[in-house]
Rosetta silent file (secondary structure, phi, psi, omega in degrees, C-alpha in Angstrom):
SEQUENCE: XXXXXXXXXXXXXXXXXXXXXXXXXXXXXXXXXXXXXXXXXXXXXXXXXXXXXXX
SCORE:     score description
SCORE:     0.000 S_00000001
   1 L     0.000  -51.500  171.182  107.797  162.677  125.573 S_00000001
   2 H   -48.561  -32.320  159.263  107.847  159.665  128.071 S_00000001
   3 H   -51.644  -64.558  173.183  104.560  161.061  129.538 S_00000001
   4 H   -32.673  -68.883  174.275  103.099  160.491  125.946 S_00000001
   5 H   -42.848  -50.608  155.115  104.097  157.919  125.457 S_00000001
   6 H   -57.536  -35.436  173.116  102.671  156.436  128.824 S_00000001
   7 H   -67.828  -39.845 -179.644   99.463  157.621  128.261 S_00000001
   8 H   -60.228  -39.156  176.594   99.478  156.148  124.545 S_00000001
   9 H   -58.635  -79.947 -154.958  100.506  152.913  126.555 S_00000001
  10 H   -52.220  -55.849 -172.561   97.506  153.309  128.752 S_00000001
  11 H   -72.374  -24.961  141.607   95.126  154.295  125.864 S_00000001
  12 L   -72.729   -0.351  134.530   95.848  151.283  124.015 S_00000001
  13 H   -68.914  -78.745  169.860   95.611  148.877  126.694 S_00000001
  14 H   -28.041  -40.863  148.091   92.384  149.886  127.609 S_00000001
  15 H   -48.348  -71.755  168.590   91.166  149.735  123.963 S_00000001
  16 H   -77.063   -6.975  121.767   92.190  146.199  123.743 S_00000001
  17 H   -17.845  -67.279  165.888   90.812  145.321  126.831 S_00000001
  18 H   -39.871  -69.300 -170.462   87.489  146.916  125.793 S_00000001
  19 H   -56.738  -46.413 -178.421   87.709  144.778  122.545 S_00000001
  20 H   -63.513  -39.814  178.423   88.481  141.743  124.234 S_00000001
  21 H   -63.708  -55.286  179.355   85.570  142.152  126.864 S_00000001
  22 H   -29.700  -57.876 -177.453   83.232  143.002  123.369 S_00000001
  23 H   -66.277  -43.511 -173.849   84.280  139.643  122.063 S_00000001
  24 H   -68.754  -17.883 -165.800   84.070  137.621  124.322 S_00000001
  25 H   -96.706  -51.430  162.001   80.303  138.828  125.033 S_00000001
  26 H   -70.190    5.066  168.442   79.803  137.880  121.335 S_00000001
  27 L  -104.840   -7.760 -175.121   81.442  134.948  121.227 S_00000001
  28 L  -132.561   12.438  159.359   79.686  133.185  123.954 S_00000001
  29 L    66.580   48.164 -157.947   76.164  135.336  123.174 S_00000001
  30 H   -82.137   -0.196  171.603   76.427  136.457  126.882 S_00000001
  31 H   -89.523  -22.605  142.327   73.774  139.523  126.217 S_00000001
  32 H   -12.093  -69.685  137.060   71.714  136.974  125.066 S_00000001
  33 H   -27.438  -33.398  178.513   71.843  134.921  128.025 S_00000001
  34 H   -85.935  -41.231 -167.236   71.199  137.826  130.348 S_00000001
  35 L   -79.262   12.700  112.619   68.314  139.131  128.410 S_00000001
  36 L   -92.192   -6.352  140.704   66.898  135.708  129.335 S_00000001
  37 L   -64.272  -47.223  162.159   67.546  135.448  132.475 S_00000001
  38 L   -74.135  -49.888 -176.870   65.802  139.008  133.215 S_00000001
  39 H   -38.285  -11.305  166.598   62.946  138.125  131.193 S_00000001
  40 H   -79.823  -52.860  162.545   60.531  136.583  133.519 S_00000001
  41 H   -79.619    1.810  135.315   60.752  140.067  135.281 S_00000001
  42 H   -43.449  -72.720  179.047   60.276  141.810  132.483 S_00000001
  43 H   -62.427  -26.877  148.986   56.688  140.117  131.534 S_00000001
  44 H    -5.310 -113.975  161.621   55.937  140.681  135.001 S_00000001
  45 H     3.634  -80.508  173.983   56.207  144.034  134.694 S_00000001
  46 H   -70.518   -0.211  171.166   54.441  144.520  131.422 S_00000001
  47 H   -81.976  -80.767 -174.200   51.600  141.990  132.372 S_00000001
  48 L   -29.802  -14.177 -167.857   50.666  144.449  134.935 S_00000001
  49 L  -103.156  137.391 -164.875   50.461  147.385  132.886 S_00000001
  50 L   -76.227  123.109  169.014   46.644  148.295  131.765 S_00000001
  51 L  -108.547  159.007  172.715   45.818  148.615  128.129 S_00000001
  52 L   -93.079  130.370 -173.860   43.650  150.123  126.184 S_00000001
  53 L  -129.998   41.556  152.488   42.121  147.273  123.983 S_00000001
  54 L  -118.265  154.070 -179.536   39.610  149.121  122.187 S_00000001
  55 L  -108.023    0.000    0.000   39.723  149.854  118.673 S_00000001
């Protein structure tokens, strides 16, 4: 039973952990931030790639 119990300890620390890292990424709009940080090497990227532009 004490094993259970540890693990239940374990499985629910790690949950709120998880939630707290979620929040915190929405509360301060940190994918946001990243996904504009990488964006200059993004349009790189896709500037380079050859289209077809006829229709």
């Amino acid at each position: 039973m004490a094993i259970f119990l540890k693990v239940l300890l374990i499985v629910a620390l790690v949950a709120v952990g998880l939630f707290v890292l979620t929040f915190a990424v929405y509360f301060f709009n940190l994918d946001m931030k990243l996904t504009a940080l990488i964006e200059p090497w993004l349009l790189k990227h896709y500037d380079k790639i050859e289209r077809d532009t006829h229709l």
